[in-house]
C-alpha positions as CSV (number, residue, x, y, z in Angstrom):
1,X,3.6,9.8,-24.2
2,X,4.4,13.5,-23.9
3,X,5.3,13.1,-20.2
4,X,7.2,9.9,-20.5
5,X,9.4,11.4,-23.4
6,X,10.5,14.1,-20.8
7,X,11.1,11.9,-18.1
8,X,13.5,10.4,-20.5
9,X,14.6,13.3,-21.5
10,X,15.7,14.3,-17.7
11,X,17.1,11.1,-17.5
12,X,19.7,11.2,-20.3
13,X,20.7,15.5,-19.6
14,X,24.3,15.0,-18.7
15,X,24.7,15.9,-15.4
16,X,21.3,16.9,-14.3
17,X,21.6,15.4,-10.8
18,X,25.4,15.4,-10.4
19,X,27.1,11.9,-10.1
20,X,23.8,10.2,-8.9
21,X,23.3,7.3,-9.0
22,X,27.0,6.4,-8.5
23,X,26.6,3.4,-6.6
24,X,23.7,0.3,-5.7
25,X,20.5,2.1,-4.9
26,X,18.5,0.6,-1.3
27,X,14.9,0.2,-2.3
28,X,13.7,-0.9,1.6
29,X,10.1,-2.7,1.6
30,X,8.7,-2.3,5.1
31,X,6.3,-5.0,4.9
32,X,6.8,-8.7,5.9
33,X,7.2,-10.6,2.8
34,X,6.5,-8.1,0.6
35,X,9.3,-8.0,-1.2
36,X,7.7,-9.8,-3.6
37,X,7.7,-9.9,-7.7
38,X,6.1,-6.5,-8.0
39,X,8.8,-4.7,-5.8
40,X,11.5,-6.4,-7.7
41,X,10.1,-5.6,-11.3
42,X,9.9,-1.8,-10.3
43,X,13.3,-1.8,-8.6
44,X,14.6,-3.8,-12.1
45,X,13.0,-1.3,-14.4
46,X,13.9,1.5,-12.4
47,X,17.7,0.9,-12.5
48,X,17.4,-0.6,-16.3
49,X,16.3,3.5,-16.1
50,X,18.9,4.9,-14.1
51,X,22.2,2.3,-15.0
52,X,22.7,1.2,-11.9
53,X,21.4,-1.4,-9.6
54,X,18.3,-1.0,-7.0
55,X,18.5,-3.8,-4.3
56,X,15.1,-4.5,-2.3
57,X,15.3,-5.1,1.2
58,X,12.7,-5.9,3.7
59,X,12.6,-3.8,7.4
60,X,9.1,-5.0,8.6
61,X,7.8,-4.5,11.8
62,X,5.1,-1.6,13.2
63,X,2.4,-2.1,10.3
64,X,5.3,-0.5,8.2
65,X,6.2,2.4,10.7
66,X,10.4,0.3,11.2
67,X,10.7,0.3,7.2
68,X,10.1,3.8,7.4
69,X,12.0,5.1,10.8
70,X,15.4,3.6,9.3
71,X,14.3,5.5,5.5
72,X,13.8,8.6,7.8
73,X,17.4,8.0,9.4
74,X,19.3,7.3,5.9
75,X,21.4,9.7,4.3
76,X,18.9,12.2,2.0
77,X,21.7,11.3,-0.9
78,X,19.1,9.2,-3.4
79,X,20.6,6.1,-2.6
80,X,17.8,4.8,-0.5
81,X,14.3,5.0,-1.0
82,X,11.2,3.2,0.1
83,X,8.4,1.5,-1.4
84,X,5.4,1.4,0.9
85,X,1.8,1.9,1.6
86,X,0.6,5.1,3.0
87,X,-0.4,4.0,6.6
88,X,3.1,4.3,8.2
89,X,2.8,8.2,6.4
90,X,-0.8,9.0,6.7
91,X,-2.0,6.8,9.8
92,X,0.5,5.6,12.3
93,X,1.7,9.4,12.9
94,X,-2.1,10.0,14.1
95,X,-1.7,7.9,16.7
96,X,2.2,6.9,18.0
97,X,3.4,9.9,18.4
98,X,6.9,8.5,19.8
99,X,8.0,6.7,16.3
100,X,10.4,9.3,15.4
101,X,8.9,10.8,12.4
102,X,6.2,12.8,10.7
103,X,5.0,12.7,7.3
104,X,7.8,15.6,6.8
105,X,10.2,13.7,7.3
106,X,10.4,12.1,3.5
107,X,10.3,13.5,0.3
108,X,7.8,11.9,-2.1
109,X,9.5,10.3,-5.5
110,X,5.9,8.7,-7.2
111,X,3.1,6.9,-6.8
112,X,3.1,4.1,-8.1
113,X,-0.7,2.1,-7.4
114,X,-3.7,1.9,-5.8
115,X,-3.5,-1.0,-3.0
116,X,-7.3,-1.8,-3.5
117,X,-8.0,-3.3,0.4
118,X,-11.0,-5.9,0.4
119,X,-12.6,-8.8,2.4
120,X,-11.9,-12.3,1.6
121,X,-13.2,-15.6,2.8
122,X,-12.6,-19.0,2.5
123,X,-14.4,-20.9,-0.3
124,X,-16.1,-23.1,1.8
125,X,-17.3,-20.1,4.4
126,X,-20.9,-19.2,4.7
127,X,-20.7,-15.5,4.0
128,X,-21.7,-14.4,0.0
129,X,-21.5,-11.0,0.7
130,X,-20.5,-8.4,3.4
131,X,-24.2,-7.5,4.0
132,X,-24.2,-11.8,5.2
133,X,-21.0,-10.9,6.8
134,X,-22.3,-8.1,8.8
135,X,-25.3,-9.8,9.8
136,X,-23.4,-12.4,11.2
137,X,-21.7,-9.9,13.1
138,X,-24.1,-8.7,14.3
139,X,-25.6,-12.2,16.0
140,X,-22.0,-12.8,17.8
141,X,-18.5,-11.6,17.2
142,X,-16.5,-12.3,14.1
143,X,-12.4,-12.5,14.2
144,X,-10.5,-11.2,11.7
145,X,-7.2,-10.7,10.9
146,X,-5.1,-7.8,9.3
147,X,-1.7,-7.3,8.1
148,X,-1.0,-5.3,11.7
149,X,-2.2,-2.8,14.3
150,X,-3.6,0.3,12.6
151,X,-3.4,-1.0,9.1
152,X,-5.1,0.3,6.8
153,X,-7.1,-2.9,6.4
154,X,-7.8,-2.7,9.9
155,X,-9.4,1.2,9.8
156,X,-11.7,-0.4,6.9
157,X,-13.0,-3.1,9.1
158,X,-13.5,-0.6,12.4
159,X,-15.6,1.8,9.4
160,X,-17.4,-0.9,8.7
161,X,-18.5,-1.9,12.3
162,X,-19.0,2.4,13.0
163,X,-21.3,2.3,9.3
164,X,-23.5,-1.0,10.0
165,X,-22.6,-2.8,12.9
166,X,-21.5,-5.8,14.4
167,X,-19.2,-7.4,16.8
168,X,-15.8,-8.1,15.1
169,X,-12.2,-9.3,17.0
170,X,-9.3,-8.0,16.2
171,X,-6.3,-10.4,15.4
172,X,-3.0,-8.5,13.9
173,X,-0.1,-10.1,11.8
174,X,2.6,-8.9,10.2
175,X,1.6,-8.3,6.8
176,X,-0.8,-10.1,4.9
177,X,-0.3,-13.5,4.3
178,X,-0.7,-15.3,7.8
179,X,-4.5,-13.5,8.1
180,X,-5.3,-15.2,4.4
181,X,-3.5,-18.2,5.9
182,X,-5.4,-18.3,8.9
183,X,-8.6,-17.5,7.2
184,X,-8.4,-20.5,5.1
185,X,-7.4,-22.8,7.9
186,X,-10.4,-21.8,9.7
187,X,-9.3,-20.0,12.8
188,X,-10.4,-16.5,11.3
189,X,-13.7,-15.4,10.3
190,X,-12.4,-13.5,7.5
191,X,-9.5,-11.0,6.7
192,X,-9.1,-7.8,6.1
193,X,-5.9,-7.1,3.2
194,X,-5.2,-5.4,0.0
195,X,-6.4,-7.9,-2.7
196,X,-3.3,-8.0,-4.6
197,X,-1.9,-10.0,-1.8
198,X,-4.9,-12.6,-2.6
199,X,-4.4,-12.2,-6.2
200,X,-3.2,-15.7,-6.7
201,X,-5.5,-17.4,-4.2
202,X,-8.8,-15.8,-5.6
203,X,-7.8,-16.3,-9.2
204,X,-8.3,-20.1,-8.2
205,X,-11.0,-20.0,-6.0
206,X,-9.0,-20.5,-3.1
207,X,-10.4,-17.7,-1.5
208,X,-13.6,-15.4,-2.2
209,X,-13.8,-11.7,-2.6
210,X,-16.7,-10.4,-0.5
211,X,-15.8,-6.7,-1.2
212,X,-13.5,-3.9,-1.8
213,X,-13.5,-0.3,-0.3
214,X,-12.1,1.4,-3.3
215,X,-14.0,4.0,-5.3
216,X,-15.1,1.6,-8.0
217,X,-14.1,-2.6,-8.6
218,X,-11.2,-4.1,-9.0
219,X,-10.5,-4.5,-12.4
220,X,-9.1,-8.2,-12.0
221,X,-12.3,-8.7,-9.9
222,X,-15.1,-7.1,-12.3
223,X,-18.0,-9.0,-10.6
224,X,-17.1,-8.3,-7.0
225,X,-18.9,-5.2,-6.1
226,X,-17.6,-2.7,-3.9
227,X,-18.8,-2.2,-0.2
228,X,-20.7,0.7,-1.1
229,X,-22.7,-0.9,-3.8
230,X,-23.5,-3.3,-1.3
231,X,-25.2,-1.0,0.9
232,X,-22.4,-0.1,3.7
233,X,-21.2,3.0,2.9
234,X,-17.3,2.8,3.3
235,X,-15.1,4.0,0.3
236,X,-11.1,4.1,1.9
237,X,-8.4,4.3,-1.3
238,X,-4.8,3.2,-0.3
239,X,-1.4,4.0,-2.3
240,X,1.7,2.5,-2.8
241,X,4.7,4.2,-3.7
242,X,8.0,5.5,-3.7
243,X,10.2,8.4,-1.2
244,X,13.5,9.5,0.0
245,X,14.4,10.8,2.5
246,X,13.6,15.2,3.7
247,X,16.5,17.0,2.2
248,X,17.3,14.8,-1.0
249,X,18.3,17.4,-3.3
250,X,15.3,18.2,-5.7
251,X,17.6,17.5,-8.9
252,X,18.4,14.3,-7.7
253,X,14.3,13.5,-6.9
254,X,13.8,14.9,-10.3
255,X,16.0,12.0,-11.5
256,X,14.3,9.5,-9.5
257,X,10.8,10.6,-10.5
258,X,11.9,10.5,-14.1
259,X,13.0,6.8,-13.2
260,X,10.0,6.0,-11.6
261,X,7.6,7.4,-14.4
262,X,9.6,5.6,-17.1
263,X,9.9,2.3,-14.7
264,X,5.8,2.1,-14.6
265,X,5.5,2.2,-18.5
266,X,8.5,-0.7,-18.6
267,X,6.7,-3.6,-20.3
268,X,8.2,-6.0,-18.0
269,X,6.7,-4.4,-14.8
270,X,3.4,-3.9,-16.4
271,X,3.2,-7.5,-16.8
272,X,4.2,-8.3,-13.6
273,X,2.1,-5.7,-11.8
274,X,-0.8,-7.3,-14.0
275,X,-0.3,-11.3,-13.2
276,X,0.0,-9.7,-9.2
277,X,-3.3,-7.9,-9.4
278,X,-1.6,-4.4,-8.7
279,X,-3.8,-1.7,-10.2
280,X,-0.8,0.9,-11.3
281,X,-1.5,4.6,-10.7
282,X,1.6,6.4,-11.4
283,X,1.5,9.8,-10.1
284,X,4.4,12.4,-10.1
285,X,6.2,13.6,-6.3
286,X,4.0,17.0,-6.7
287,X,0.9,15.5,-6.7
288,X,1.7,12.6,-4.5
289,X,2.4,15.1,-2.0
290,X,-1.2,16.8,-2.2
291,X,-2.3,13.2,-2.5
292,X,-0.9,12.5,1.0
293,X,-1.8,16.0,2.6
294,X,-5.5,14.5,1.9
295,X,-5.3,11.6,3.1
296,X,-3.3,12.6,6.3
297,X,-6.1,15.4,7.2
298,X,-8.8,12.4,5.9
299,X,-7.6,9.9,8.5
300,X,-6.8,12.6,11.4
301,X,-10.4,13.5,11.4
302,X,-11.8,9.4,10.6
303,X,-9.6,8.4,13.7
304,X,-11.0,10.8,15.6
305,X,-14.8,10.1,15.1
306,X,-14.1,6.3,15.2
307,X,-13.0,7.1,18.6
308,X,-9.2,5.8,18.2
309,X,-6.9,7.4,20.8
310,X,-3.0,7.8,20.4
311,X,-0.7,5.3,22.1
């Protein structure tokens, strides 16, 4: 409560961050139909926050990595920001080094949530369990699909294979609704995704949950266990959240952070975050920072002894 009264309380100082926002604010999503009712509910609350309007706009392509090169290109004024994943920040530097930008190239705002990654089936599909799953793999080769090349979904399943085995192919989308698609029309094995993407679909056993990689369950998804409690010892946490552009004046990402940390506690966006299955995990731009620093040095050194070479 304390932190949320002085977000307001940065919010409503007259003139703390000039004239910002004085027009529409650009939230880009650089996911393929991701801009879905979670994005919109944050953007909502976080203009409700700032008076003025946030407009979401999709620039998929590159597992996230286009979203992000036209963020890096935008004016650092406040009046465009990003909502994404970490790969395009953490992962797709490791390995294209052509794509324009580092992770210094943005400036965090917040985190928002965890995107909890997991393996889903369809209902009718022989595989209980990822221990069944990797057996199977390890008899002939599974396909699987991902939301793209390099996704983070993708890294868990190559873990996976490097932890226990198997054979498993390879079959990138753009984001992650064709894999579940495909998955269910039988053409794919299985697919790799962030559950909240399933949400809907598992809630009515029109897919099953096999496992998630996060630290602990999901808690939409209590009697799922993890990967690790099922004897394959992969743990890989993903975050979603919110950056500008290098060079936004730290007053004016003071205001945004302020927006963002009173946006998570909105009512509305709790509810919606909740009926999607995102697990919210607000954290401020200081310690999303360190948060990325970890996970950038984590994935250098995964990609590396997973044998993944840069393009």
């Amino acid at each position: 409560m304390r932190r949320l009264l002085l977000a307001l309380a940065v919010l409503l100082a007259p003139g703390a961050a000039g004239a910002h926002p004085d027009r529409p604010i650009t939230l880009i999503s650089p996911y393929a139909l991701s801009v879905n009712a979670t994005i919109r509910a944050l953007g909502d609350a976080m203009g409700r926050a700032l008076g003025q309007r946030v407009v979401v706009v999709a620039r998929d392509g590159g597992s996230g990595v286009v979203g992000m090169q036209v963020l890096a290109a935008s004016m650092p004024d406040g009046h465009t920001l990003a909502y994404t994943a970490v790969t395009p920040l953490v992962v797709q530097p490791h390995l294209l080094p052509s794509i324009g930008y580092t992770r210094a190239s943005f400036a965090s705002v917040c985190n928002v949530a965890e995107n909890v990654l997991g393996l889903v089936v369809a209902p009718d599909s022989p595989y209980r369990d990822v221990p069944e799953l990797v057996a199977a793999a390890r008899r002939k080769a599974l396909r699987f699909g991902s939301p793209g090349p390099n996704s983070a979904p993708q890294i868990v399943v190559e873990r996976i294979r490097a932890a226990a085995g198997g054979d498993y192919e390879h079959v990138p989308f753009r984001g992650d609704q064709q894999p579940i698609l495909e998955t269910l029309a039988g053409r794919l094995d299985f697919a790799a995704v962030v559950v909240a993407s399933a949400g809907e679909m598992l809630r009515t056993g029109r897919l099953r949950l096999l496992g998630v990689v996060s630290a602990w369950r999901h808690p939409e998804f209590p009697e799922t266990p993890t990967v690790q409690e099922q004897g394959v010892a992969v743990v890989q946490r993903s975050f979603a959240g919110v950056h500008a552009p290098a060079g936004t004046p730290a007053p004016v990402l003071d205001r945004l952070e302020a927006a963002c940390r009173v946006a998570v506690d909105d009512p509305l966006f709790r509810r919606v975050a909740w009926a999607n299955g995102v697990v919210v995990d607000f954290r401020g731009r200081d310690e999303q920072d360190a948060l990325l620093a970890e996970l950038s040095a984590g994935f250098a050194s995964l990609l590396h002894g997973l044998g993944v070479r840069r393009q």
